[in-house]
C-alpha positions in Angstrom: 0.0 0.0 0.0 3.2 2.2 0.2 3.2 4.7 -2.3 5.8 7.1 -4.0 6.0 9.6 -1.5 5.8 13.0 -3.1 8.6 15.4 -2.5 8.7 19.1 -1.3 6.7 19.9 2.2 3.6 17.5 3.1 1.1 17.5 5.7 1.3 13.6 7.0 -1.7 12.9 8.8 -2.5 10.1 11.5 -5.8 9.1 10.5 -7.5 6.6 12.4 -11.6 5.5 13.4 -11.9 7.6 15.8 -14.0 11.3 15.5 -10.9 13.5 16.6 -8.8 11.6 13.3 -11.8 13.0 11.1 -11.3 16.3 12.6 -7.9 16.6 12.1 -8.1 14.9 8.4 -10.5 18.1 7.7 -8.2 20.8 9.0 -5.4 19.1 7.0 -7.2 19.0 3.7 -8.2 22.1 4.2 -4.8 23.5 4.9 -3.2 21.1 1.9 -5.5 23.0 -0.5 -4.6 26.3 1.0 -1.4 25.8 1.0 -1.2 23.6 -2.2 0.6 20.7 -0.4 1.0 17.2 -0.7 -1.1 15.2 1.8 0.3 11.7 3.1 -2.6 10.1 5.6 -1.1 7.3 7.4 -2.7 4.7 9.9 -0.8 2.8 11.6 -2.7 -0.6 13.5 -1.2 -2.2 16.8 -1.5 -5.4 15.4 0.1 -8.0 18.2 3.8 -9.5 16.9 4.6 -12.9 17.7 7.7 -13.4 20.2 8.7 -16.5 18.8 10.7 -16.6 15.5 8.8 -19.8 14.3 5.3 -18.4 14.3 7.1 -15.8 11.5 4.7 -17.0 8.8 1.8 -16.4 10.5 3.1 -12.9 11.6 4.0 -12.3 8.0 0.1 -13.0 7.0 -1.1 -10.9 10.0 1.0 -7.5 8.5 -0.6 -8.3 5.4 -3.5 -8.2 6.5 -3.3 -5.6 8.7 -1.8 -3.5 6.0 -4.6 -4.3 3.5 -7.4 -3.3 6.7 -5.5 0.3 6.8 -5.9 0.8 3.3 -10.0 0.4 3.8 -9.7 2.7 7.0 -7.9 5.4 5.2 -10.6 5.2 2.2 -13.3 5.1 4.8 -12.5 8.3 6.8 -11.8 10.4 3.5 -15.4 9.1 2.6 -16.8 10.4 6.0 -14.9 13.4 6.0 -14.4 14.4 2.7 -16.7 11.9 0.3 -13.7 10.6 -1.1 -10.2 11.4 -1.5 -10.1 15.0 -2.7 -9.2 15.2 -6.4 -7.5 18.8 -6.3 -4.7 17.3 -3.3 -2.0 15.6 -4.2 -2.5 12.4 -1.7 -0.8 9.5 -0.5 -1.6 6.6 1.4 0.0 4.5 3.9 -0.3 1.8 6.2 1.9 0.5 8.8 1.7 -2.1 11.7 3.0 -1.2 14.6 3.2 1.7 17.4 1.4 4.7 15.4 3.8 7.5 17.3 6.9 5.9 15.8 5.6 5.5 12.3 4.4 8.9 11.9 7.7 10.4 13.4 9.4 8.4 11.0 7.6 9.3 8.2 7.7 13.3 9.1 10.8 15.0 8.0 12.2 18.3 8.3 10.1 20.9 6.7 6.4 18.4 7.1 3.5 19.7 9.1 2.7 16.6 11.3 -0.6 16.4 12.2 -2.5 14.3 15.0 -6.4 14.2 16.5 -6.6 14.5 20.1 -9.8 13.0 21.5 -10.8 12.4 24.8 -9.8 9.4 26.6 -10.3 7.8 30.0 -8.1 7.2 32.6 -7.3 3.1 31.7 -6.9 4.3 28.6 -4.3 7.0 29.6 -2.5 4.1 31.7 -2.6 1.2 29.4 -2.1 2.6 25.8 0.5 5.6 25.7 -0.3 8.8 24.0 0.7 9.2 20.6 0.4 12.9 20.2 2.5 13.4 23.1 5.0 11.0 22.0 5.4 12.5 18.2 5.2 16.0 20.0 8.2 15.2 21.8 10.3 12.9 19.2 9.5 14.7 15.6 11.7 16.8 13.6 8.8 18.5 12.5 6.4 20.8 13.3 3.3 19.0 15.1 0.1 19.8 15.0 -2.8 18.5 17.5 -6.6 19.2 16.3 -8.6 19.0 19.6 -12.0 17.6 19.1 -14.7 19.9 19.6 -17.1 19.8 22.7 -20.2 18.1 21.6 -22.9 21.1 21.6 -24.5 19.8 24.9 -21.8 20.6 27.1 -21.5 23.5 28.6 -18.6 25.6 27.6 -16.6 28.0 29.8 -14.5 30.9 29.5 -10.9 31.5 30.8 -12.0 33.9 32.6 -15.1 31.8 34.6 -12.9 29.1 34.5 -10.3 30.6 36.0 -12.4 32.7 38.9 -14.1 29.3 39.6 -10.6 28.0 40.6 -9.2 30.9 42.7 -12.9 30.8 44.4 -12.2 27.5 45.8 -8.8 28.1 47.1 -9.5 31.7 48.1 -11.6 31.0 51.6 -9.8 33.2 54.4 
């Protein structure tokens, strides 16, 4: 699934299932036809690897696999976000298995925009499966990007300046 990867700056993308991926596949095809640059979206699965060397043909079929699956997640997210891959960006594909923060670190050079969604998470989440925007925000050679995903319309949103008067409230009590 490894394309030709096009030269000059790109915007790579981590693009994954999840609603903050979509968000930041938006902002960067938005910002690739802006800018006019080459767009790279990337997933990367955490498929398991084998430990032991003679289960190799079984790990070989399970990166195939998993390669071909990241292929139909990358098509399915520029359908949701996009309705298909955008014909006036210059786009490239790629899957990888393996630990998503490393891929996309390697894949970003100097001069790339990286760019990462940032959902919400729970706390075993946070404990058991490392953050990968904070891991390519401390490893790349590149500038990084983080789209937050937006508050769904039912929450209630709060300024810096209620938020902030909230907190001193509590811990002003003399």
């Amino acid at each position: 699934m490894e394309q030709d990867l096009p030269g000059g700056a790109r915007l790579i993308v981590g693009v994954d299932e999840s609603p903050a991926s979509r968000w930041a596949l938006a902002w960067a095809i938005g910002v690739a036809r802006l800018h006019r640059m080459a767009l790279v979206a990337v997933h990367v699965s955490r498929a398991p690897v084998h430990p032991f060397p003679e289960a190799l043909p079984v790990q070989h079929a399970v990166r195939m696999g998993e390669e071909a699956r990241c292929s139909e997640v990358i098509s399915g997210v520029f359908e949701d976000v996009a309705g298909g891959v955008p014909d006036d960006v210059t786009t490239a594909m790629i899957g990888r298995v393996g630990d998503p923060g490393y891929h996309l670190v390697d894949l970003a050079r100097e001069g790339d925009l990286l760019v990462l969604g940032r959902g919400r998470r729970g706390l075993l989440s946070r404990l058991f499966l490392p953050s990968t925007s904070m891991y390519c925000a401390r490893h790349a050679r590149t500038t990084v990007v983080i789209v937050r995903q937006p508050s769904p319309p039912d929450e209630p949103q709060l300024s810096g300046e209620h938020r902030s008067r909230r907190f001193w409230s509590r811990g002003d009590r003399r």
